[in-house]
C-alpha positions as CSV (number, residue, x, y, z in Angstrom):
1,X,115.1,167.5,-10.5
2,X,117.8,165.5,-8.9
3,X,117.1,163.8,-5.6
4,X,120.0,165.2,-3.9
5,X,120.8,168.3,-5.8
6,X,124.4,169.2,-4.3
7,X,125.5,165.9,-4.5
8,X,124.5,165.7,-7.7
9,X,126.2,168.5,-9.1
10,X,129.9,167.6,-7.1
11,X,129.3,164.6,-9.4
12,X,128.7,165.6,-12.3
13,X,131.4,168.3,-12.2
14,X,133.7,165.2,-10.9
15,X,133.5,163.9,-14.1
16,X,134.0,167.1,-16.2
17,X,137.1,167.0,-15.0
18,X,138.1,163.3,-15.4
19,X,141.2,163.6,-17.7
20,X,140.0,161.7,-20.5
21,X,137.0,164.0,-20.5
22,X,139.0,167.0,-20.2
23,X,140.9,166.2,-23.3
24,X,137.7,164.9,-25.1
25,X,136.7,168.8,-23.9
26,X,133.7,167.3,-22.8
27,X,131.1,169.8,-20.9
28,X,127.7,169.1,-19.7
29,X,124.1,170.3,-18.8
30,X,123.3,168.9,-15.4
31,X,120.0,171.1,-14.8
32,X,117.5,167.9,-15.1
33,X,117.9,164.9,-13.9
34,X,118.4,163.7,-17.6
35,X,121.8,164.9,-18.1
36,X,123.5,165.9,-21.1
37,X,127.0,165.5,-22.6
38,X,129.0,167.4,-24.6
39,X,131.9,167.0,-27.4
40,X,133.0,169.5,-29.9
41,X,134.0,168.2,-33.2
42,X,137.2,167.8,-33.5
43,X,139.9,166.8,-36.1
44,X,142.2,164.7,-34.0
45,X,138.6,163.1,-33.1
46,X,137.9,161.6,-36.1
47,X,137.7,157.9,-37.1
48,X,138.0,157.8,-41.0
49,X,139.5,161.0,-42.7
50,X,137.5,160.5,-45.8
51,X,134.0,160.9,-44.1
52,X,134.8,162.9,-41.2
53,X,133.3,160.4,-38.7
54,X,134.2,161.0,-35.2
55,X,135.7,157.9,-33.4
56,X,133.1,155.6,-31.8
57,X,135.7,155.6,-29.0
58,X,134.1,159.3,-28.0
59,X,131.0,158.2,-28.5
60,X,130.9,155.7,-26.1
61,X,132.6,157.6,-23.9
62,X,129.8,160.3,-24.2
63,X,127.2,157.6,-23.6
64,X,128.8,156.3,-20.2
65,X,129.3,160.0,-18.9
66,X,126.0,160.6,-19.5
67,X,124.9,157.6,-18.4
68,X,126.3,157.2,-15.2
69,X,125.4,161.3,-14.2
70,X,121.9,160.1,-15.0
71,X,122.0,157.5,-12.7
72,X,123.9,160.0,-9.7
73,X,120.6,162.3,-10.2
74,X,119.1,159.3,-9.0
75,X,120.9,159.2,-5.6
76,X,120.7,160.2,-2.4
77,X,124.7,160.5,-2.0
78,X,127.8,159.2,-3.2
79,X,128.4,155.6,-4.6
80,X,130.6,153.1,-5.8
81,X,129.1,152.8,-9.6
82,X,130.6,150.8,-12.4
83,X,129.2,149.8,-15.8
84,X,128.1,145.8,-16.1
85,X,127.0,146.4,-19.8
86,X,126.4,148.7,-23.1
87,X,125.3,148.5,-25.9
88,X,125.0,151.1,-28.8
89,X,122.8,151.0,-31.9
90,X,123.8,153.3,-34.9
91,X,121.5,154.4,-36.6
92,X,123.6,156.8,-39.2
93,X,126.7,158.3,-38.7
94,X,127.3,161.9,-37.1
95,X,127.8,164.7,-39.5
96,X,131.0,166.1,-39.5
97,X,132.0,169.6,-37.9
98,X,129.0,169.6,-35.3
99,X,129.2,169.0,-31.9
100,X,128.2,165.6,-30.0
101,X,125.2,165.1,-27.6
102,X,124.2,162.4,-25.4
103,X,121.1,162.6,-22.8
104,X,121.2,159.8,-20.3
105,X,117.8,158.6,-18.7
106,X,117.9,156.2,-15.7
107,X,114.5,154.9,-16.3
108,X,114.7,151.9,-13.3
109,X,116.9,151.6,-10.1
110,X,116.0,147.8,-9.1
111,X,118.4,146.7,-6.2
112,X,121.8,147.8,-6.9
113,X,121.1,147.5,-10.6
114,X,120.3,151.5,-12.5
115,X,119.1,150.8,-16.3
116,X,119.9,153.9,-18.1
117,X,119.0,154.6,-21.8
118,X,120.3,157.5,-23.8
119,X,120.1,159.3,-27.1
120,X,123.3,160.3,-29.2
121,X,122.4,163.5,-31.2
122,X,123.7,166.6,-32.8
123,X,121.4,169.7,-34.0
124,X,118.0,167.7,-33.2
125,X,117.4,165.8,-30.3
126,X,114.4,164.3,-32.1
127,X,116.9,163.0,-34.7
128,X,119.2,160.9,-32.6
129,X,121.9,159.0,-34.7
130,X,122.4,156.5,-32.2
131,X,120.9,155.0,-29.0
132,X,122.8,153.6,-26.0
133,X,122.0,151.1,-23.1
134,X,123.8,150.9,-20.0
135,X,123.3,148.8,-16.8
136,X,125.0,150.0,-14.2
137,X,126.1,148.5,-10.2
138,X,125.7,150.9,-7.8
139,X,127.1,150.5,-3.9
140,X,127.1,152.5,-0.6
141,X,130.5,153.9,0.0
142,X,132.7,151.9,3.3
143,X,133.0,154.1,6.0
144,X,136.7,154.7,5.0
145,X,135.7,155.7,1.5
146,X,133.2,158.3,3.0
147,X,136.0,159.7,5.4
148,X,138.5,159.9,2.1
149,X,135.7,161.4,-0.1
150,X,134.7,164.2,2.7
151,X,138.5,165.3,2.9
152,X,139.3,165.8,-1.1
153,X,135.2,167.6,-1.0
154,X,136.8,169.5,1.6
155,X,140.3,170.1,-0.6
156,X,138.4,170.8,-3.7
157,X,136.3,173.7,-1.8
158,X,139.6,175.3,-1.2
159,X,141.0,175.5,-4.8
């Protein structure tokens, strides 16, 4: 469960609605604290027309979403976050015409430092293709970024 559950899920829908993520069509399953994300496959995805490989541009994309959502369940409100490092590790290529999933695990918070490791899968999660690792900086917000977040919270709960 997510330390601060509401928070948590203004987050995560936050970044649903990103636009790159919109027009990766990404969606998400926020009910753990080990989030997962989601891309269909899709033909203007793909990386090499002869195999069908989706673009390792969406994957990583996929890995950082889920990654930094895993780290917000970790939180007891809103902060600055920004990636310091990934790395991914193929281990084969994702099948053609089947949807994308990442589950990101922040398994240490140690200062301002989160380490988050996730798993890149399609039908079986116990079949990942590839693994990520993500560090991740995390900050309190400045007074005036509180104030500026409360009024678009409060302009989003009016749409």
């Amino acid at each position: 469960m997510p330390v601060n559950p509401q928070m948590f899920q203004a987050f995560f829908q936050h970044i649903l609605h990103l636009p790159h993520c919109r027009w990766l069509g990404i969606s998400g399953d926020c009910s753990t604290n080990q989030p997962v994300i989601t891309a269909s496959w899709r033909e203007d995805l793909i990386a090499d027309k002869r195999t069908g490989t989706i673009h390792g541009g969406v994957i990583t994309t996929l890995i950082d979403m889920a990654s930094v959502t895993a780290l917000a369940a970790q939180l007891n409100e809103f902060e600055n976050t920004a990636t310091v490092d990934m790395r991914v590790d193929y281990l084969s290529s994702p099948v053609k015409d089947k949807a994308v999933h990442v589950r990101g695990n922040c398994y240490r918070l140690e200062g301002q430092i989160a380490f988050i490791r996730s798993h890149c899968y399609q039908e079986d999660e116990n079949q990942p293709f590839a693994l990520g690792m993500c560090t991740f900086i995390h900050t309190p917000l400045s007074a005036a970024e509180k104030q500026a977040l409360n009024a678009y919270m409060q302009q989003e709960q009016h749409k």
